[in-house]
N, CA, C and O atoms as a Tinker XYZ file with bonds, in Angstrom:
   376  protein
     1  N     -7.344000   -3.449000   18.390000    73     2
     2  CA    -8.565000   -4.202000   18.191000    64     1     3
     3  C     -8.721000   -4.612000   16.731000    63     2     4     5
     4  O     -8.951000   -5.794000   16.475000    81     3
     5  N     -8.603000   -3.656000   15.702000    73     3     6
     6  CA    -8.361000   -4.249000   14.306000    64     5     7
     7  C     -7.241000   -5.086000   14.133000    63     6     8     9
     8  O     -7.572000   -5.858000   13.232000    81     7
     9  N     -6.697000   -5.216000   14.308000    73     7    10
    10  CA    -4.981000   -5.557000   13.973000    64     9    11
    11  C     -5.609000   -7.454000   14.234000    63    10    12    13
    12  O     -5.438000   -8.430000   13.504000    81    11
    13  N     -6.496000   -7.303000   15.852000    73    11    14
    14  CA    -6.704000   -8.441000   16.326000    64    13    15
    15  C     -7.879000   -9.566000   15.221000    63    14    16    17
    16  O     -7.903000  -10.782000   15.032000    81    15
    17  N     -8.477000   -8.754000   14.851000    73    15    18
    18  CA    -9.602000   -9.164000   14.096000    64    17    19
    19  C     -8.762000   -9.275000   12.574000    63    18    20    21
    20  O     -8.666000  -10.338000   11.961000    81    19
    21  N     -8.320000   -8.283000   12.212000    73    19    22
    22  CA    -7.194000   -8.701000   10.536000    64    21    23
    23  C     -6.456000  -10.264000   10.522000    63    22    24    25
    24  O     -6.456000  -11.083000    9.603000    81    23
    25  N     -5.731000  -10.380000   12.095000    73    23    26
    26  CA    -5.473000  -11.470000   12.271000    64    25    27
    27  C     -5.931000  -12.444000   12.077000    63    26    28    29
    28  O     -5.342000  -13.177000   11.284000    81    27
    29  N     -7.392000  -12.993000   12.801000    73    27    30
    30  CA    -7.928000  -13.469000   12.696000    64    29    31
    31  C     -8.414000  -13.844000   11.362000    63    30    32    33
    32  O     -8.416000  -14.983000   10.895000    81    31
    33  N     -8.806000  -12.822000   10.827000    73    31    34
    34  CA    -9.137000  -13.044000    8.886000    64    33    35
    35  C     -7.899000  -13.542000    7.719000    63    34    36    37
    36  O     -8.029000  -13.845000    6.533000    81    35
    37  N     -6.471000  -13.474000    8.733000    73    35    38
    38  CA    -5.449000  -14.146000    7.647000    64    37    39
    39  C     -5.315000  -15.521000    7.947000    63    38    40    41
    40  O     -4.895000  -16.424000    7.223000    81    39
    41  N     -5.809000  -15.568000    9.341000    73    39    42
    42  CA    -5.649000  -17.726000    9.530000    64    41    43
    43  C     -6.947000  -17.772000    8.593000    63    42    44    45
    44  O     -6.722000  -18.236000    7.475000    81    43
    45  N     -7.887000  -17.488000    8.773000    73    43    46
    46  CA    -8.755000  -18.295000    7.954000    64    45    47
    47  C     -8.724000  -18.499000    6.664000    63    46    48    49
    48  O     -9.153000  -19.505000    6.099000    81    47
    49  N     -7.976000  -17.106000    5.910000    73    47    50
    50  CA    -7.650000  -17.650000    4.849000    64    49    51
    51  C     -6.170000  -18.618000    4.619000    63    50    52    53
    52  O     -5.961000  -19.497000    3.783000    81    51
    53  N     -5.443000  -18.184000    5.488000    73    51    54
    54  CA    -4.045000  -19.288000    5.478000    64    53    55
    55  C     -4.967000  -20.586000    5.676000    63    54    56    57
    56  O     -5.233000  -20.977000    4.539000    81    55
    57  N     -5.397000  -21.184000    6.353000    73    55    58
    58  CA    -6.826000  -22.609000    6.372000    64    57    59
    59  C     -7.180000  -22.663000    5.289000    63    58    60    61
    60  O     -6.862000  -23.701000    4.709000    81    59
    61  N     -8.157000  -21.406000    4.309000    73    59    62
    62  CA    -8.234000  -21.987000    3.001000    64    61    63
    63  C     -7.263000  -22.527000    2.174000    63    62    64    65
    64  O     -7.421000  -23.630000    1.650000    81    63
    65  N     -6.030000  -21.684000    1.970000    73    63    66
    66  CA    -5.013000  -21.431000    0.881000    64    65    67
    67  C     -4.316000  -23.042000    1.020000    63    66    68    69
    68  O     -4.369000  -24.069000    0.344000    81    67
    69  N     -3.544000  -22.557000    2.484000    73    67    70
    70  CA    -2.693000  -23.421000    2.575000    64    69    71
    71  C     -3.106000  -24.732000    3.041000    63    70    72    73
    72  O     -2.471000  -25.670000    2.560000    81    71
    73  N     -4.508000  -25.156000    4.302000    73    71    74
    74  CA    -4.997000  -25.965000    4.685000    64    73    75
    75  C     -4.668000  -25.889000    6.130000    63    74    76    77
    76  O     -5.395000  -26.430000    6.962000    81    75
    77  N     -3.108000  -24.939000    6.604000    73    75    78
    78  CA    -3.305000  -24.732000    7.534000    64    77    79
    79  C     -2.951000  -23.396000    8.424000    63    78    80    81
    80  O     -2.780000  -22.328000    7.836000    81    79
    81  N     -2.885000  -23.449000    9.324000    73    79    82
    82  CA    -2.766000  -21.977000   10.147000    64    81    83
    83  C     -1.067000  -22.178000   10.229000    63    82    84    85
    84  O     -0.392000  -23.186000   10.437000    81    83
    85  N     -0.608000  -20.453000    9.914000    73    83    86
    86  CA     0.902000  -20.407000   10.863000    64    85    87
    87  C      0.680000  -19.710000   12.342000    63    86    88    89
    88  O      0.056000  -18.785000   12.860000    81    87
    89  N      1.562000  -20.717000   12.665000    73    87    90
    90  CA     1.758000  -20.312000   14.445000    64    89    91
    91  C      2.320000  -19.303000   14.686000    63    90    92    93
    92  O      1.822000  -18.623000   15.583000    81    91
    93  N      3.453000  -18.834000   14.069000    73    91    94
    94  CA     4.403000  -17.578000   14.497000    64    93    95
    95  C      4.483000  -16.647000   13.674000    63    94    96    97
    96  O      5.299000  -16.358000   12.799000    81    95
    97  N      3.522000  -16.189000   14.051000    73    95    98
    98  CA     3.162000  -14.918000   12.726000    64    97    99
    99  C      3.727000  -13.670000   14.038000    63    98   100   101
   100  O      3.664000  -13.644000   15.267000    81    99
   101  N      4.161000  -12.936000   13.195000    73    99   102
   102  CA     4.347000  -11.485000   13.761000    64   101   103
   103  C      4.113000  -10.165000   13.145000    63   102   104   105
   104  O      3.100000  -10.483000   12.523000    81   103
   105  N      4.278000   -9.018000   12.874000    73   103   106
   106  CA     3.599000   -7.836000   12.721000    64   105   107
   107  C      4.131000   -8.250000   10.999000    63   106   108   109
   108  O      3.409000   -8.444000   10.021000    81   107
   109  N      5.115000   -8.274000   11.061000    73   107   110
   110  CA     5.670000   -8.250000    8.977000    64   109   111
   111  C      5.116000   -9.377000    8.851000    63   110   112   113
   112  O      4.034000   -9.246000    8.280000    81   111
   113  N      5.345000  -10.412000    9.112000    73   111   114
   114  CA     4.851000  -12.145000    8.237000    64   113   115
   115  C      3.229000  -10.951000    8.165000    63   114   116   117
   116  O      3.215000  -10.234000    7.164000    81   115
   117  N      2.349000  -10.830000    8.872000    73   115   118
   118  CA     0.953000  -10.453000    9.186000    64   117   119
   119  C      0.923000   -8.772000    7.601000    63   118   120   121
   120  O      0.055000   -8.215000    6.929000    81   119
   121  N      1.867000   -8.712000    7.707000    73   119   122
   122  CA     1.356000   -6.813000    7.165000    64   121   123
   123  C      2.229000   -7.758000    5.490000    63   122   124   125
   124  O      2.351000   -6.830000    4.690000    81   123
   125  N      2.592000   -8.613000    5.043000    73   123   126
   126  CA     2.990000   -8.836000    3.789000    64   125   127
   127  C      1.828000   -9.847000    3.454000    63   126   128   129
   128  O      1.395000   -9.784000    2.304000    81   127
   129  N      1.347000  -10.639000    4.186000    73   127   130
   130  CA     0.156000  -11.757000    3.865000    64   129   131
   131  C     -0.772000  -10.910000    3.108000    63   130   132   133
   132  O     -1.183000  -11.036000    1.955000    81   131
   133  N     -1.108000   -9.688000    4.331000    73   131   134
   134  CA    -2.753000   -9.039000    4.224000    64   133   135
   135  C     -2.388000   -8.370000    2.510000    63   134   136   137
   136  O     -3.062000   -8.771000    1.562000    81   135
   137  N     -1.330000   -7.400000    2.322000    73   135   138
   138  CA    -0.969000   -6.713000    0.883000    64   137   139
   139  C     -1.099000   -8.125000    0.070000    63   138   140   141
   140  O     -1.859000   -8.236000   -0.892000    81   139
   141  N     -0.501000   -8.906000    0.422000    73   139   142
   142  CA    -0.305000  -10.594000   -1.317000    64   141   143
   143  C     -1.963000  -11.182000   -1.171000    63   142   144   145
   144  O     -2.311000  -11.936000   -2.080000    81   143
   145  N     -2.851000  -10.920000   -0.233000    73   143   146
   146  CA    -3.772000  -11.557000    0.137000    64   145   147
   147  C     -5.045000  -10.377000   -0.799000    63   146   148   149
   148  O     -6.096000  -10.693000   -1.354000    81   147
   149  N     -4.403000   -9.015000   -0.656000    73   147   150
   150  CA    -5.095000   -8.027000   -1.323000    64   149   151
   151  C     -5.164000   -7.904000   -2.579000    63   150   152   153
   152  O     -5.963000   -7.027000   -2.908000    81   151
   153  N     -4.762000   -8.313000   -3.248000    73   151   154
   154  CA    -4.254000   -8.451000   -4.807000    64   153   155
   155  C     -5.735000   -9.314000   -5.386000    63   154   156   157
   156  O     -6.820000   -8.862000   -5.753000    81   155
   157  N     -5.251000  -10.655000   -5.283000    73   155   158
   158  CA    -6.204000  -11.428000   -5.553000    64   157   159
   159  C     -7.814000  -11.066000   -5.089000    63   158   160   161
   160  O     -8.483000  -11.082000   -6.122000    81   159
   161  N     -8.548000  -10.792000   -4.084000    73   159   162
   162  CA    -9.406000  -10.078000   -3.551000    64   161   163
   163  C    -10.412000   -8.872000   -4.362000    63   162   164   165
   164  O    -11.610000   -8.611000   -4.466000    81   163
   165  N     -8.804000   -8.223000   -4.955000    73   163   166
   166  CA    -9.257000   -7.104000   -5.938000    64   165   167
   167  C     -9.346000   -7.001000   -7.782000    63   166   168   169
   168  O     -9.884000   -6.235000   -8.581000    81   167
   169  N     -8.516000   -8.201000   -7.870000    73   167   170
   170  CA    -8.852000   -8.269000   -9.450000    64   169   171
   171  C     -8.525000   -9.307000   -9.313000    63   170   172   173
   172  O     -7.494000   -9.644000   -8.731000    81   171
   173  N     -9.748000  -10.415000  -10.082000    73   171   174
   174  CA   -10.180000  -11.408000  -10.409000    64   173   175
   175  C     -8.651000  -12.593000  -11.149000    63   174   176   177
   176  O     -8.319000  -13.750000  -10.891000    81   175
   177  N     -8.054000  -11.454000  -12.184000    73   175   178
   178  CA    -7.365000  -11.760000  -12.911000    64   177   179
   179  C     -6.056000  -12.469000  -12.069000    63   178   180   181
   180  O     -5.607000  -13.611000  -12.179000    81   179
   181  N     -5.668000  -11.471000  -11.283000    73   179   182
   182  CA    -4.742000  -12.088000  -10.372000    64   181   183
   183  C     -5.059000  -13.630000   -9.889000    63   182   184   185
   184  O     -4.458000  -14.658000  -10.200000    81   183
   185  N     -6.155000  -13.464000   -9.059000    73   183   186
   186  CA    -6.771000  -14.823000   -8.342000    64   185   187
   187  C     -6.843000  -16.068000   -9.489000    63   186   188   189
   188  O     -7.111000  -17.254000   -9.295000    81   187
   189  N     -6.594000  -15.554000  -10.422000    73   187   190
   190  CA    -6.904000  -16.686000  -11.831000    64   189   191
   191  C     -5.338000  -17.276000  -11.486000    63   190   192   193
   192  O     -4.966000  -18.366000  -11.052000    81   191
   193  N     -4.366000  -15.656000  -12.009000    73   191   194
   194  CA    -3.430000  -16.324000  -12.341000    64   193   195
   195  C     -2.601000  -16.813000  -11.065000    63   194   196   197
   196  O     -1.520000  -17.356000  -11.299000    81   195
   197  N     -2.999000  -16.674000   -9.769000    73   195   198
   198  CA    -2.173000  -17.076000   -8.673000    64   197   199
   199  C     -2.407000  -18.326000   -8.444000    63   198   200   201
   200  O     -1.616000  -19.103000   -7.910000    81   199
   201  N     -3.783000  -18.643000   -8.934000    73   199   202
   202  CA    -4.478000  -19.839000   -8.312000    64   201   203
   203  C     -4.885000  -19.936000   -6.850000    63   202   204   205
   204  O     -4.657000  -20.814000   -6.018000    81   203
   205  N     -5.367000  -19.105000   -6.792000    73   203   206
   206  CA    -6.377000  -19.145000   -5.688000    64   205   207
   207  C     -7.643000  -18.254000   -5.729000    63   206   208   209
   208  O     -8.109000  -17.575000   -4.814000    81   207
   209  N     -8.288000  -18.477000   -7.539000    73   207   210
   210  CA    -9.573000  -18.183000   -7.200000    64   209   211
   211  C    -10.591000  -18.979000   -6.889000    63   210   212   213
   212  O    -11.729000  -18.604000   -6.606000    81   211
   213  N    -10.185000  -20.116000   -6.940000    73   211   214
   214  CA   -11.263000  -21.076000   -6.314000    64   213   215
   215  C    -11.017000  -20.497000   -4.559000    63   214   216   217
   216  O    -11.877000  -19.776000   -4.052000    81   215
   217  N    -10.369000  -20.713000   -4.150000    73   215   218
   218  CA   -10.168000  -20.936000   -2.602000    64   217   219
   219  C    -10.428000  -19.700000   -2.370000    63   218   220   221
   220  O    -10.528000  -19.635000   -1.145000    81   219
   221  N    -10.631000  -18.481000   -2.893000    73   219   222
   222  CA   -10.915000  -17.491000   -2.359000    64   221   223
   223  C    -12.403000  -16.650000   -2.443000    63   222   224   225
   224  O    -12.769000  -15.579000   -1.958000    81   223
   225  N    -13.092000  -17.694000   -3.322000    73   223   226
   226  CA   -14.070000  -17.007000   -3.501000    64   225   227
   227  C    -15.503000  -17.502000   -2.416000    63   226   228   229
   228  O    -16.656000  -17.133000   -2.639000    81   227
   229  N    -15.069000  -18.446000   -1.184000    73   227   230
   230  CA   -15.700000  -18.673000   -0.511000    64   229   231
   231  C    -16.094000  -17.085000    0.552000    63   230   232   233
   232  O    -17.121000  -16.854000    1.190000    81   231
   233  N    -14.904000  -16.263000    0.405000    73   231   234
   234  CA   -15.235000  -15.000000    0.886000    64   233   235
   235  C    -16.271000  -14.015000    0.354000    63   234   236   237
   236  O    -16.554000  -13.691000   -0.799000    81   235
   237  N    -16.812000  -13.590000    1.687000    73   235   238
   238  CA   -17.878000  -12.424000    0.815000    64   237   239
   239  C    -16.998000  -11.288000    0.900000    63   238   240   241
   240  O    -15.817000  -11.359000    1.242000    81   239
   241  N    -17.720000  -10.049000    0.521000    73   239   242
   242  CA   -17.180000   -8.669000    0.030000    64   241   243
   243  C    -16.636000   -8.178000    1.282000    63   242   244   245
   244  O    -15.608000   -7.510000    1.175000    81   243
   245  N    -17.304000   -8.445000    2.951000    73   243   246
   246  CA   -17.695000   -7.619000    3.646000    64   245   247
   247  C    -16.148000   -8.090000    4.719000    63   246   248   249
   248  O    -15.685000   -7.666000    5.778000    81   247
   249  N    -15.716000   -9.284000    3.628000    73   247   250
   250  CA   -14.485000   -9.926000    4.321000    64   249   251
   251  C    -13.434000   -9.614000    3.778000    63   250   252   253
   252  O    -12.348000   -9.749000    4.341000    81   251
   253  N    -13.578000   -9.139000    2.577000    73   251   254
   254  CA   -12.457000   -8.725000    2.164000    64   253   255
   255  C    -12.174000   -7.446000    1.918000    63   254   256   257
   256  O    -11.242000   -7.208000    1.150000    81   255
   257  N    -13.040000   -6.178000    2.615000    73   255   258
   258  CA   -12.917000   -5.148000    2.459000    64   257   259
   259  C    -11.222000   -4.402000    2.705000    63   258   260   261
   260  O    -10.495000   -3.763000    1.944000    81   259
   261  N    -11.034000   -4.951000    4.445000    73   259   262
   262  CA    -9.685000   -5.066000    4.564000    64   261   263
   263  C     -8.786000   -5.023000    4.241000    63   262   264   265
   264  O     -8.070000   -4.095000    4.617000    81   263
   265  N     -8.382000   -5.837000    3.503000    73   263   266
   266  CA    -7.502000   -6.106000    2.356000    64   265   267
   267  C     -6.900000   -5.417000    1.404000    63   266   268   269
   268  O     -5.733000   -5.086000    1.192000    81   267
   269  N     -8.368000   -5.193000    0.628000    73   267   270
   270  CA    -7.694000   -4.016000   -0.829000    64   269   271
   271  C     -7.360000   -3.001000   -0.339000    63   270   272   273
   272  O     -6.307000   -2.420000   -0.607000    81   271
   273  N     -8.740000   -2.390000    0.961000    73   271   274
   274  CA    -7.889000   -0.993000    1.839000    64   273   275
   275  C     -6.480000   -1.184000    1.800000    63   274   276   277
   276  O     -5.753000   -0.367000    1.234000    81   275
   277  N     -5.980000   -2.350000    2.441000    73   275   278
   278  CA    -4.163000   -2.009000    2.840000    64   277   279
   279  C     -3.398000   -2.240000    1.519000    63   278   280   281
   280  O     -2.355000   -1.632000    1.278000    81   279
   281  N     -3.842000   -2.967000    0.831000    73   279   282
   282  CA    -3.389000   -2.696000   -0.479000    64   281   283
   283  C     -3.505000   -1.903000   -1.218000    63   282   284   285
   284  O     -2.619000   -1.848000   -2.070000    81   283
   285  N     -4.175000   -1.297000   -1.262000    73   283   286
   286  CA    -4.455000    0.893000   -1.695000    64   285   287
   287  C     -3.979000    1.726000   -1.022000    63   286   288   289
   288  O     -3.652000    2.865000   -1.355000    81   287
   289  N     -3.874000    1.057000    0.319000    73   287   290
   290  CA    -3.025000    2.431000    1.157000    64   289   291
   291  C     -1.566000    2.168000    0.988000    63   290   292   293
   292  O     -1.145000    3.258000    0.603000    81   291
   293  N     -0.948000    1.670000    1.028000    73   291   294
   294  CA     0.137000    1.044000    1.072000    64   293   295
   295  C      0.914000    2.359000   -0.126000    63   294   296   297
   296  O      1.405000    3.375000    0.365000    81   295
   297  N      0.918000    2.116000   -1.815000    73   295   298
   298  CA     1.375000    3.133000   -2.801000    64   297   299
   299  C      1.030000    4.146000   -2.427000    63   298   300   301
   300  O      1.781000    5.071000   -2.735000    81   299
   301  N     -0.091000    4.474000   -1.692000    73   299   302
   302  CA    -0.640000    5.633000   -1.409000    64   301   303
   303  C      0.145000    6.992000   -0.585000    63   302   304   305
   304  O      0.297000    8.213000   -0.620000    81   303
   305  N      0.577000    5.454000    0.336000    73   303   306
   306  CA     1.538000    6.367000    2.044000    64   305   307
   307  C      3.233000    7.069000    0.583000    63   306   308   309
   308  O      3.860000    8.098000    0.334000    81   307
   309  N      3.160000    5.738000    0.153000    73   307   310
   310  CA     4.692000    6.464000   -0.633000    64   309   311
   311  C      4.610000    7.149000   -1.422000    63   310   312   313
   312  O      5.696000    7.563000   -1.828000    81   311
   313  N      3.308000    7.719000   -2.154000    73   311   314
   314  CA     3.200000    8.443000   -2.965000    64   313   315
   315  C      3.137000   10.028000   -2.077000    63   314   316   317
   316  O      3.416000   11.139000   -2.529000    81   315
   317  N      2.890000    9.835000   -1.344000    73   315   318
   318  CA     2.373000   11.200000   -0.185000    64   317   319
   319  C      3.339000   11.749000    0.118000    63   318   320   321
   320  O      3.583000   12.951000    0.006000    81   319
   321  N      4.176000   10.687000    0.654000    73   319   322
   322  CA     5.564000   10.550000    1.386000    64   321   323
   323  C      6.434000   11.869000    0.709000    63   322   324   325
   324  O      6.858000   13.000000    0.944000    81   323
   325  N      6.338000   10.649000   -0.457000    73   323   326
   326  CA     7.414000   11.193000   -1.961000    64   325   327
   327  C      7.204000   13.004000   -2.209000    63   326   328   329
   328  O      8.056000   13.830000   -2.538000    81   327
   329  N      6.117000   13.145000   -1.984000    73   327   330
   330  CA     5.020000   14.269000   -2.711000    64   329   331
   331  C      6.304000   15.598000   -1.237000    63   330   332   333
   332  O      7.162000   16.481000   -1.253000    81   331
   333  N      5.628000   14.905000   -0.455000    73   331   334
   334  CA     5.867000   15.985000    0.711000    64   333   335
   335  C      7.346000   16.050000    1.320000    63   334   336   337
   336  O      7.661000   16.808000    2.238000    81   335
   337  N      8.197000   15.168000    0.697000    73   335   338
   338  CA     9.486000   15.176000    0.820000    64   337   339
   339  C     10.311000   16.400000   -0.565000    63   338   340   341
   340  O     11.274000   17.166000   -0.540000    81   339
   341  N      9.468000   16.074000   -1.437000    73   339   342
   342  CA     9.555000   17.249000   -2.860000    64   341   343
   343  C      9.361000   18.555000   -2.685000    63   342   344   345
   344  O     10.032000   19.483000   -3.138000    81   343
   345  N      8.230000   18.594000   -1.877000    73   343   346
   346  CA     7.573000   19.839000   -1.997000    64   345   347
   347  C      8.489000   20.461000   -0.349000    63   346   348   349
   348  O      8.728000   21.644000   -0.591000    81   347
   349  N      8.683000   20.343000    0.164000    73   347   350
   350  CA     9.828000   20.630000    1.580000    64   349   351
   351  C     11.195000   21.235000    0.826000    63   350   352   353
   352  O     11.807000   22.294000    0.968000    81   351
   353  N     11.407000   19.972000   -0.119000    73   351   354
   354  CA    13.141000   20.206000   -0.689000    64   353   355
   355  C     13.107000   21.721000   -1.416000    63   354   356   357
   356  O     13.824000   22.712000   -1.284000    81   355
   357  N     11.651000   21.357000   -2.446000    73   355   358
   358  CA    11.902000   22.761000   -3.536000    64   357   359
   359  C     11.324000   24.050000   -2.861000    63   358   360   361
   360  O     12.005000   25.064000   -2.709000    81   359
   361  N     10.178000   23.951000   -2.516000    73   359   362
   362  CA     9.122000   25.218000   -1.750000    64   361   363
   363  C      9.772000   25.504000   -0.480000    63   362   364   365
   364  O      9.271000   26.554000   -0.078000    81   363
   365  N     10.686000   25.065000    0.393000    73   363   366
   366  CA    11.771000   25.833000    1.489000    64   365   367
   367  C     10.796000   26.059000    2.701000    63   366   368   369
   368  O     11.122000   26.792000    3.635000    81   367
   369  N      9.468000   25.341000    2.652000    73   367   370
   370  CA     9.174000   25.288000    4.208000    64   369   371
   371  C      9.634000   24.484000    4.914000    63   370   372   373
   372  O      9.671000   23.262000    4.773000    81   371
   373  N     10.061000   25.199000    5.818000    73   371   374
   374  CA    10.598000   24.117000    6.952000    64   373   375
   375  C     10.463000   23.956000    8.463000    63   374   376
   376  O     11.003000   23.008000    9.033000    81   375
């Protein structure tokens, strides 16, 4: 049900950005948009320098919450990952 609705929130901005919708989006085209789409969303600076802070600032907050989430979770999962692959190797639980 999210996944369906995220969707939905990357055509509309692919409509802003690009002017138009892609047709054959699948789970990666969809999970690399939402992270490059998160950037800009979250610091201003980016959206300057990508050029798309005009086109993006027709969004409110409550639309782009989404976004930075998967772009925060994202370092997050590999930092965890990393953490608990370390701590297995040296500390010998297994």
């Amino acid at each position: 049900m999210a996944a369906l609705a995220l969707n939905k929130r990357i055509k509309q901005i692919d409509k802003a950005v690009y002017g138009h919708e892609f047709q054959d989006d699948n789970i990666v085209a969809i999970a690399i948009r939402t992270v490059n789409y998160g950037m800009p969303f979250l610091w201003k600076w980016h959206a300057k320098r990508s050029g798309l802070e005009d086109k993006i600032d027709q969004f409110d907050k409550r639309f782009r919450w989404p976004f930075i989430t998967t772009l925060l979770m994202v370092p997050s999962m590999f930092i965890f990952m990393t953490l608990g692959l370390l701590f297995d190797q040296y500390a010998g639980i297994t």
